[in-house]
C-alpha positions as CSV (number, residue, x, y, z in Angstrom):
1,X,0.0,0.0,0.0
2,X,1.7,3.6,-1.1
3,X,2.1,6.5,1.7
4,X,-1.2,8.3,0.6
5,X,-3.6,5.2,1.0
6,X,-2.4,4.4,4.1
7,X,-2.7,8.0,5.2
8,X,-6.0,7.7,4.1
9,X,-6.6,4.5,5.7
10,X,-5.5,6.0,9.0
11,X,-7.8,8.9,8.5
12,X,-10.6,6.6,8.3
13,X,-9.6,4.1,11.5
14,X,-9.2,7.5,13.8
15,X,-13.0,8.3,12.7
16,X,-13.7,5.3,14.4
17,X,-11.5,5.4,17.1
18,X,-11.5,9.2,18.4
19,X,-9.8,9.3,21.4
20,X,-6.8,7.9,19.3
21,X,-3.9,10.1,17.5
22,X,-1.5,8.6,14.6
23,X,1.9,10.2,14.3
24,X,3.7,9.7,11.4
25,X,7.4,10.1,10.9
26,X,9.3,9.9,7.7
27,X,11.2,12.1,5.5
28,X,10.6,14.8,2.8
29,X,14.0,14.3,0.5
30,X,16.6,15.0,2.9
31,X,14.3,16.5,5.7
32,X,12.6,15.6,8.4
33,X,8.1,14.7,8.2
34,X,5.7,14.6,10.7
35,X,1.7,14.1,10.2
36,X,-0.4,13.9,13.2
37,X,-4.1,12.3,12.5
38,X,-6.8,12.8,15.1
39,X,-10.5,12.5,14.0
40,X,-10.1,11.7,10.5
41,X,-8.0,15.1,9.9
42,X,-3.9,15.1,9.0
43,X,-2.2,17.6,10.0
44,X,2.0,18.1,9.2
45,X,4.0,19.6,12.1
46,X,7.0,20.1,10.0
47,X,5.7,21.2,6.2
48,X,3.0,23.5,5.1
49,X,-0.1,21.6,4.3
50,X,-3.1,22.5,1.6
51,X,-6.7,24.2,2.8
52,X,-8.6,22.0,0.2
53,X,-9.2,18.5,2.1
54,X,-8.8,16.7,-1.4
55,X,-5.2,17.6,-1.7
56,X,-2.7,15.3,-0.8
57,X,-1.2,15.8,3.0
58,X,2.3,14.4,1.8
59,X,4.4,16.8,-0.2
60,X,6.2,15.4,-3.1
61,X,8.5,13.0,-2.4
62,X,7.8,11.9,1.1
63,X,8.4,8.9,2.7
64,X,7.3,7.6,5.8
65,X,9.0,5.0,7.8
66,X,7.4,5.3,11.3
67,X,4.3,5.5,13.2
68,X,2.7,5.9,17.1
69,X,-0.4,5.4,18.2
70,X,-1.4,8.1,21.1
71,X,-3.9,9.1,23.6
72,X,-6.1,12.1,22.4
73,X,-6.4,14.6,22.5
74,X,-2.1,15.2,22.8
75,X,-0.9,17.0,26.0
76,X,2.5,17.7,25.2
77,X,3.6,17.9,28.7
78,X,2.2,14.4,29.6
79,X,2.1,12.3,26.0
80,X,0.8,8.8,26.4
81,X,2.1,6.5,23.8
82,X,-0.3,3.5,23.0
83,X,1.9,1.9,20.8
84,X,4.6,2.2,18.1
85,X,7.5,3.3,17.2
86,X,6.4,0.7,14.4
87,X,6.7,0.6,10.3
88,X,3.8,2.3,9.5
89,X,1.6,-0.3,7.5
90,X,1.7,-2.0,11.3
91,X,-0.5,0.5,12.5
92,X,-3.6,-0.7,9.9
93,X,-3.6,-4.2,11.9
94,X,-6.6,-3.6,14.2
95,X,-4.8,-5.5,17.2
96,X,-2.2,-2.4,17.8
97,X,-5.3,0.2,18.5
């Protein structure tokens, strides 16, 4: 499965699951990526990402290599990992939520 499906994939499983966050860690040609997905909605902490929802989240040439599963909503002075660091097709198994 390619980086944007399983984005989208993700979006979908954190509809479902709403108390949930995905991080996603990778890189953008020789920089560093990160996507957080909380409700269905992706978000990058490190690139500028598009108003319209149909555009792609992942700027060209990403590639992600990591993901976390969190407790949401994020505190970052008292962040809860669920699981993860995994590769981040791992997270789509439903037994790791």
């Amino acid at each position: 499965m390619n980086d944007q499906a399983v984005v989208q994939a993700l979006e979908e499983r954190t509809r479902v699951h709403p108390q949930r966050v995905v991080r996603l860690r990778g890189q953008v040609r020789d920089e560093p990526f990160e996507l957080l997905i909380f409700r269905g909605f992706s978000s990058s902490t490190t690139h500028p990402t598009a108003f319209d929802p149909d555009a792609s989240v992942l700027p060209e040439g990403t590639s992600l290599d990591q993901a976390e599963l969190l407790q949401g909503p994020l505190s970052p002075s008292k962040e809860v990992v669920l699981a993860g660091p995994m590769p981040t097709n791992d997270l789509l198994v439903q037994a790791n939520w």
